[in-house]
VOTI-946933 format. One record per residue: residue number from 1; z negated, y, x of N, C-alpha, C in turn. Coordinates in Angstrom, 2 decimals, always signed. Each point is the difference from the previous one (the first is absolute). Layout:
<rs>
i: NUM | n.z: Z | n.y: Y | n.x: X | ca.z: Z | ca.y: Y | ca.x: X | c.z: Z | c.y: Y | c.x: X
...
</rs>
This chain:
<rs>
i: 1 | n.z: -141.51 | n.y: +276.89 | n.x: -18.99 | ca.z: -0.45 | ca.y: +0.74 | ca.x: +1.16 | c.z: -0.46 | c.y: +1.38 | c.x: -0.48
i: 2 | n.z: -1.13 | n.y: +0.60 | n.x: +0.40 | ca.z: -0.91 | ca.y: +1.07 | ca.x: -0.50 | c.z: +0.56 | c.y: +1.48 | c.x: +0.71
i: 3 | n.z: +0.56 | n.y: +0.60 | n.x: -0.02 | ca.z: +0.45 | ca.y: +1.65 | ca.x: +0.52 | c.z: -1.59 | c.y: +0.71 | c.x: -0.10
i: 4 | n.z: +0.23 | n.y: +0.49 | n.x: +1.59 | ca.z: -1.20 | ca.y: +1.26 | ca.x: +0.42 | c.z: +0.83 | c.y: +0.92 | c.x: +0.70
i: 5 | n.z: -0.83 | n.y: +1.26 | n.x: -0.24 | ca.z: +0.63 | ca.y: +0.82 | ca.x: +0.84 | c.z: -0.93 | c.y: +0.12 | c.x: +1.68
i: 6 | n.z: +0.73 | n.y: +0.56 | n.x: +0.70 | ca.z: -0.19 | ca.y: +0.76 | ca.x: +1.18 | c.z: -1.46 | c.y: +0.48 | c.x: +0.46
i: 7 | n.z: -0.37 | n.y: +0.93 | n.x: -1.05 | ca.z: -1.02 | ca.y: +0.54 | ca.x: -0.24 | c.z: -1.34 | c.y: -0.69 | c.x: -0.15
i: 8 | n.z: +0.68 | n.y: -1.01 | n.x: -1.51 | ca.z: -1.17 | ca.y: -0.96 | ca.x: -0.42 | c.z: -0.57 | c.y: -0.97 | c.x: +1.41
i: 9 | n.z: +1.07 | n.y: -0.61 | n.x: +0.94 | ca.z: -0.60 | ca.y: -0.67 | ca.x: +1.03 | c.z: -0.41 | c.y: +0.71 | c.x: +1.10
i: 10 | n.z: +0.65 | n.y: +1.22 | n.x: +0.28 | ca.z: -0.96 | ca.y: +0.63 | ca.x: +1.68 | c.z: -1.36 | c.y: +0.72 | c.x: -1.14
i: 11 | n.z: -0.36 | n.y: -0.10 | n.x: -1.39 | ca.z: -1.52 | ca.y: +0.47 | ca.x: -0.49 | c.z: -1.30 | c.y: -1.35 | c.x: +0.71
i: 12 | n.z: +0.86 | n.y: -1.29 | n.x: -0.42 | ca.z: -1.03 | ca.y: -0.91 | ca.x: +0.16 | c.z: +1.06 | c.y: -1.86 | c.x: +0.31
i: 13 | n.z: +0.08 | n.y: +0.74 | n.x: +0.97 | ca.z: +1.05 | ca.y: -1.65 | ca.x: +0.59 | c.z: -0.57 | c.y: -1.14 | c.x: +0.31
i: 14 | n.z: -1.19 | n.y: -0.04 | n.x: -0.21 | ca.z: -0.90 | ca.y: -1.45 | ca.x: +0.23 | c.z: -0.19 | c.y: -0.42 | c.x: -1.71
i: 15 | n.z: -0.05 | n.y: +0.95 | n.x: -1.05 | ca.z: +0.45 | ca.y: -0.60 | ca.x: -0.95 | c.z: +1.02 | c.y: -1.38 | c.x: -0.32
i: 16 | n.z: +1.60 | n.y: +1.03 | n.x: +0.52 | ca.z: +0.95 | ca.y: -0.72 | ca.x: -0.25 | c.z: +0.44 | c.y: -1.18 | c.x: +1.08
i: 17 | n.z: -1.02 | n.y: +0.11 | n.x: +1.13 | ca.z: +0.14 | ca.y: -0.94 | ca.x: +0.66 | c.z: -0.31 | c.y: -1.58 | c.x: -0.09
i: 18 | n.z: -1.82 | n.y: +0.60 | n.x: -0.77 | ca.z: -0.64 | ca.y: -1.12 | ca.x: -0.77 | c.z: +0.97 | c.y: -1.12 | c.x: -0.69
i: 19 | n.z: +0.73 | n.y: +1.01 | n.x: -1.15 | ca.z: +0.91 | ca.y: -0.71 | ca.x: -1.07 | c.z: +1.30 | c.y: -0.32 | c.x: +0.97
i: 20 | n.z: +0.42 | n.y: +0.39 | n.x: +0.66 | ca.z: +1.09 | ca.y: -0.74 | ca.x: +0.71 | c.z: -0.64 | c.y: -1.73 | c.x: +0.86
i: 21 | n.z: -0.99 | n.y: +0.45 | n.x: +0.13 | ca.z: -0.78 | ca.y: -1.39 | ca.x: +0.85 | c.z: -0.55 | c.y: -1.04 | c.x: -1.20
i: 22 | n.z: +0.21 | n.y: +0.47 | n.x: -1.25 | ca.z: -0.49 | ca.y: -0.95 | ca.x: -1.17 | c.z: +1.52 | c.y: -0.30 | c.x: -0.49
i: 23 | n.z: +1.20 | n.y: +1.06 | n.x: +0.38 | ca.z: +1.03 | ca.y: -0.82 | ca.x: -0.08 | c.z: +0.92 | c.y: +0.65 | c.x: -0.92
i: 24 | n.z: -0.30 | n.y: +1.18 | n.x: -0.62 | ca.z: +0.70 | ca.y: +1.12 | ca.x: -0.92 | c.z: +1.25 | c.y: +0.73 | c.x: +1.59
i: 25 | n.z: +0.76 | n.y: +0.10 | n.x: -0.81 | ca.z: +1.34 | ca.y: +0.80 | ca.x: +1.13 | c.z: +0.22 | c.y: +1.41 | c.x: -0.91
i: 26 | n.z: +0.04 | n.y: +0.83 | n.x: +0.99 | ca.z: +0.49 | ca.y: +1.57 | ca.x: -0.59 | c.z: +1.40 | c.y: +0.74 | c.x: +0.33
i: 27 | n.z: +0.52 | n.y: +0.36 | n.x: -0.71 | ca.z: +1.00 | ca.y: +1.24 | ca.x: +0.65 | c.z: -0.43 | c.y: +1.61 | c.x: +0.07
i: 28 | n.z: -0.21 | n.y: +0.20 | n.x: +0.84 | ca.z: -0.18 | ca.y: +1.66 | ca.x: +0.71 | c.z: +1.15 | c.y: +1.19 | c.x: -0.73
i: 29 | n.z: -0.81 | n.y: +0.39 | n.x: -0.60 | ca.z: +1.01 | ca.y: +1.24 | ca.x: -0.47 | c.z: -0.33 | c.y: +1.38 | c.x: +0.63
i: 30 | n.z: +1.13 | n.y: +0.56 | n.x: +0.48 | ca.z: -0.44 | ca.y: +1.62 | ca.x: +0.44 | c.z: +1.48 | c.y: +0.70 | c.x: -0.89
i: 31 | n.z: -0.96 | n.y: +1.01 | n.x: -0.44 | ca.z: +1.07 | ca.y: +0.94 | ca.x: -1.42 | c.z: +0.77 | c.y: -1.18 | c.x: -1.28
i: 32 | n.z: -0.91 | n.y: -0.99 | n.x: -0.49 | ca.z: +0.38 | ca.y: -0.78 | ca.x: -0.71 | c.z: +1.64 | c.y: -0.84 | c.x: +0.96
i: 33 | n.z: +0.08 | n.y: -0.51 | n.x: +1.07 | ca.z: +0.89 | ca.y: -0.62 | ca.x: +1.12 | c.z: -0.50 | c.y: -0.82 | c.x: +0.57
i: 34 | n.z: +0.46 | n.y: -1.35 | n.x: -0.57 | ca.z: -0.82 | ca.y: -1.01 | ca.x: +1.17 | c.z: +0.10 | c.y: +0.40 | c.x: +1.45
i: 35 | n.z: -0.76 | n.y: -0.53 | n.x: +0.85 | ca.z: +0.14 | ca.y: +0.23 | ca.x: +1.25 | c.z: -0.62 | c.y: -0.98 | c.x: +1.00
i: 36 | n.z: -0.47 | n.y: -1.31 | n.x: -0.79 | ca.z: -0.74 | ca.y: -0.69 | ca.x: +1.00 | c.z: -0.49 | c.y: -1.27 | c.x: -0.71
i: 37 | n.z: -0.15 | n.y: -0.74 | n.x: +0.43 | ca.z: -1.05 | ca.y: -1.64 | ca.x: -0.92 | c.z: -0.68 | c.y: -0.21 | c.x: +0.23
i: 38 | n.z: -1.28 | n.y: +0.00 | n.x: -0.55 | ca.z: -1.24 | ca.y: -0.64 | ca.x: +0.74 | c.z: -0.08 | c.y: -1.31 | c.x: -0.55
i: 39 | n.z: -0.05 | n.y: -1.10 | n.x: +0.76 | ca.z: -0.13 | ca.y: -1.52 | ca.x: -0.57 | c.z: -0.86 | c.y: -0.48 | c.x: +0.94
i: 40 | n.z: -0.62 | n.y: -1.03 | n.x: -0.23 | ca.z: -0.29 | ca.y: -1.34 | ca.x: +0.81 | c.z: +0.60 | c.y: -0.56 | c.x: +0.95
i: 41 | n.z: -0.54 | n.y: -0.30 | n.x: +0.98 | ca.z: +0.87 | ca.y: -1.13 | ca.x: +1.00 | c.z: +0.08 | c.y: -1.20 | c.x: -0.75
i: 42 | n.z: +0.84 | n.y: -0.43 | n.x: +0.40 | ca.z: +0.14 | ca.y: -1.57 | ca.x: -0.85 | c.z: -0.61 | c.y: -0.45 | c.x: +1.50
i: 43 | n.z: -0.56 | n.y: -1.43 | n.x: -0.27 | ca.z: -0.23 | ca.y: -0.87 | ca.x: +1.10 | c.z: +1.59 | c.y: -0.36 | c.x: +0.89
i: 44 | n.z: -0.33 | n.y: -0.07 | n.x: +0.78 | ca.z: +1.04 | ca.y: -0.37 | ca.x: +1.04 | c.z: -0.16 | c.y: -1.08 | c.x: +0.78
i: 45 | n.z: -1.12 | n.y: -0.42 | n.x: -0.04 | ca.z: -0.23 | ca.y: -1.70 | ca.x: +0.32 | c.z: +0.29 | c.y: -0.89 | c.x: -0.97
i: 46 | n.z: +1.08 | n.y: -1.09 | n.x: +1.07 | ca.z: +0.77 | ca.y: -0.90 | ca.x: -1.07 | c.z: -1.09 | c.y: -1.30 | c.x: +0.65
i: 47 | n.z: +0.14 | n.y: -0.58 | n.x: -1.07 | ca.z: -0.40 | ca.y: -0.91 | ca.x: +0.01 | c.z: +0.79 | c.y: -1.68 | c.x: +0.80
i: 48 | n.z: -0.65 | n.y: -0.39 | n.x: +1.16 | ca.z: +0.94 | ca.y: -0.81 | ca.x: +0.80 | c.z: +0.29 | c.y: -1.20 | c.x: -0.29
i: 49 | n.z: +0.80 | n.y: -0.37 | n.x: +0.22 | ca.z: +0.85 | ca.y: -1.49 | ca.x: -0.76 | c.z: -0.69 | c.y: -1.22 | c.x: +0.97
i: 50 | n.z: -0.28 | n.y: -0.60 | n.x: -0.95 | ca.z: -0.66 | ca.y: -1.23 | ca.x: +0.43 | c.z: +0.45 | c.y: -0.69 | c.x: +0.96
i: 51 | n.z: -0.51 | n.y: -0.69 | n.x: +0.98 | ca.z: +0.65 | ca.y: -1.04 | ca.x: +0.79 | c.z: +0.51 | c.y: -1.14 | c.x: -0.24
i: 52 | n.z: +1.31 | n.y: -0.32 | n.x: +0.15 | ca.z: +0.55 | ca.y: -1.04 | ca.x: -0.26 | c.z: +0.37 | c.y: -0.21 | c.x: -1.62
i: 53 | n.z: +0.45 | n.y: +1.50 | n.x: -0.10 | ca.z: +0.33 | ca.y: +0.44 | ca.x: -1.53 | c.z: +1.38 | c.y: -1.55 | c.x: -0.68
i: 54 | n.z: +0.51 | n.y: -0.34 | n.x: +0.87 | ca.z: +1.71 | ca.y: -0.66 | ca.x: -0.39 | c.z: -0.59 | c.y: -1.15 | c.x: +0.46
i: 55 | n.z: -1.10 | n.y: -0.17 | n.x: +0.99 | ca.z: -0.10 | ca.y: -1.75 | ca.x: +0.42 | c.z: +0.62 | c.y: -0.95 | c.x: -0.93
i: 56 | n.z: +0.70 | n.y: -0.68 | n.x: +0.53 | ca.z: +0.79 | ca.y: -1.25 | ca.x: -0.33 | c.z: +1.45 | c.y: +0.35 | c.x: -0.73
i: 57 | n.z: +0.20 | n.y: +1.11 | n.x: -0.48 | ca.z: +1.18 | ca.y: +0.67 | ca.x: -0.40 | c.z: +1.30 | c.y: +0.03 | c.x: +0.57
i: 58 | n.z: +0.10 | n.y: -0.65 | n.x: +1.33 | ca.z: +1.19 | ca.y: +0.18 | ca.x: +0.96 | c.z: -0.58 | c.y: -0.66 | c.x: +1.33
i: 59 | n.z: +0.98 | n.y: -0.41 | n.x: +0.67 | ca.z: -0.23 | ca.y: -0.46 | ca.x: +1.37 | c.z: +0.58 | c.y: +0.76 | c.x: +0.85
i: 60 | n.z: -0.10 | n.y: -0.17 | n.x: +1.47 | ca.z: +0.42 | ca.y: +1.32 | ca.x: +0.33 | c.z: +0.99 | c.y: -1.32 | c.x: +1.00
i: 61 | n.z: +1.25 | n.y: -0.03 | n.x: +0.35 | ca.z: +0.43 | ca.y: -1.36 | ca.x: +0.91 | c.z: -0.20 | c.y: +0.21 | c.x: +1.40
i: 62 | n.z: -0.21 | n.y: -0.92 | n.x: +0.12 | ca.z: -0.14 | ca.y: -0.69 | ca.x: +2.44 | c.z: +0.74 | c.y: +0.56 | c.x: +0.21
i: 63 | n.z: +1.20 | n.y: +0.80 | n.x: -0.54 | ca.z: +0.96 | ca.y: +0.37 | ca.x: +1.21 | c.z: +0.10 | c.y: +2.05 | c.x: -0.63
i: 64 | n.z: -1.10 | n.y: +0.23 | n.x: -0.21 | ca.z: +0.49 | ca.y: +1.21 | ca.x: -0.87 | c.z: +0.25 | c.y: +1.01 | c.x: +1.12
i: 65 | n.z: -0.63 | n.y: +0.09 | n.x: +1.36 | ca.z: +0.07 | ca.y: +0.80 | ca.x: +1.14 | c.z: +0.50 | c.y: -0.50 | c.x: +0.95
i: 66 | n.z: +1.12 | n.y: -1.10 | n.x: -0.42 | ca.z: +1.39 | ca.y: -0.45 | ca.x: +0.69 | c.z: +0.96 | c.y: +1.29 | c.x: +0.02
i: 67 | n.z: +0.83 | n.y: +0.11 | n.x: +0.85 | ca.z: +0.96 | ca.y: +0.78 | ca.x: +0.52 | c.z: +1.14 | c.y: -0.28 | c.x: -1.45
i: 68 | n.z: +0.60 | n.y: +0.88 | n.x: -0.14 | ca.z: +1.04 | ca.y: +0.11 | ca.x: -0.90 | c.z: +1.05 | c.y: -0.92 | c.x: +0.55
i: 69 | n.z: +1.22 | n.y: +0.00 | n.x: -0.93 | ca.z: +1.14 | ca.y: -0.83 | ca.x: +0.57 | c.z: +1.13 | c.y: +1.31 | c.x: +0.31
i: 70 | n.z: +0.77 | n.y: -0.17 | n.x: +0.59 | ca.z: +0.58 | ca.y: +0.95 | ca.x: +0.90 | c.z: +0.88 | c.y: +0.68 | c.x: -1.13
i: 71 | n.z: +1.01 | n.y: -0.58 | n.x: -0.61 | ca.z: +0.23 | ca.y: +0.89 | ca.x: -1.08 | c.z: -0.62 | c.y: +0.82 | c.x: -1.13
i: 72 | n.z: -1.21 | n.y: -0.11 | n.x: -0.12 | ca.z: -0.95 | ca.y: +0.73 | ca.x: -0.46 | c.z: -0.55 | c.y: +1.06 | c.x: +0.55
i: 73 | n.z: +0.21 | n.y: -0.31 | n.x: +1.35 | ca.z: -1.17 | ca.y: +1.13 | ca.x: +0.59 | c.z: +1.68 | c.y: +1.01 | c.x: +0.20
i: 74 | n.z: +1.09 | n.y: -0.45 | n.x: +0.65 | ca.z: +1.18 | ca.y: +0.53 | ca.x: -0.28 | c.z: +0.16 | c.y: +0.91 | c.x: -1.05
i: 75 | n.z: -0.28 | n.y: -0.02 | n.x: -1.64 | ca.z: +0.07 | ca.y: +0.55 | ca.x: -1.56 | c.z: -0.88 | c.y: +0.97 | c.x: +0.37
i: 76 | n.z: -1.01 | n.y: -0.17 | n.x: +0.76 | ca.z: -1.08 | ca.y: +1.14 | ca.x: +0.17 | c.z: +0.46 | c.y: +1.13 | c.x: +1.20
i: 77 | n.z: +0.47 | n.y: -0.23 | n.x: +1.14 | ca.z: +0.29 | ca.y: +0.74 | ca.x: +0.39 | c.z: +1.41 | c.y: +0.68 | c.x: +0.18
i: 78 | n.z: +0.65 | n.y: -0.66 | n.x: -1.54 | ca.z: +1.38 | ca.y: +0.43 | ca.x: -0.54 | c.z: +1.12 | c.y: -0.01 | c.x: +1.21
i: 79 | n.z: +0.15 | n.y: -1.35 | n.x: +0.30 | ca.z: +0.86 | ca.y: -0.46 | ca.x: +1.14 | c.z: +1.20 | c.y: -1.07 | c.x: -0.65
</rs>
C-alpha cells in the first residue's frame, strides 16, 4: 500500500483517484501519521446461487408441516 500525504492529494485528487479506480489503495499521511485509506470498493454483488442448487440431495417428508407430538412441543415451551 503506497503512503501520500495530505497535501499531495487536496494539490491534485483526480490523480489519486484515477489510481484508486485502476485499483492501487493509499494511506493518507498528515505530519508523517496515518490518518485515513484510500482503497477501492470491492464489488458487493454476490453472485446468486443457482436454482435447485441440492435437487435430489434430500427429500423433504408428507408430514413435515404436521403438528408436533405433544411432548415435544411441551420441551419447547419448558413444561
Amino acid at each position: 500500500m503506497l503512503s501520500i500525504t495530505l497535501e499531495q492529494i487536496q494539490r491534485d485528487p483526480l490523480k489519486y483517484l484515477r489510481q484508486v479506480e485502476a485499483g492501487v489503495a493509499f494511506i493518507i499521511l498528515q505530519a508523517d501519521r496515518p490518518i485515513a485509506e484510500l482503497r477501492p470498493i470491492s464489488s458487493s454483488r454476490k453472485q446468486l446461487r443457482p436454482f435447485g442448487l441440492c435437487s435430489g440431495e434430500f427429500l423433504v417428508p408428507d408430514d413435515f408441516d404436521a403438528p408436533l407430538p405433544e411432548d415435544i412441543l411441551s420441551a419447547f415451551e419448558g413444561k
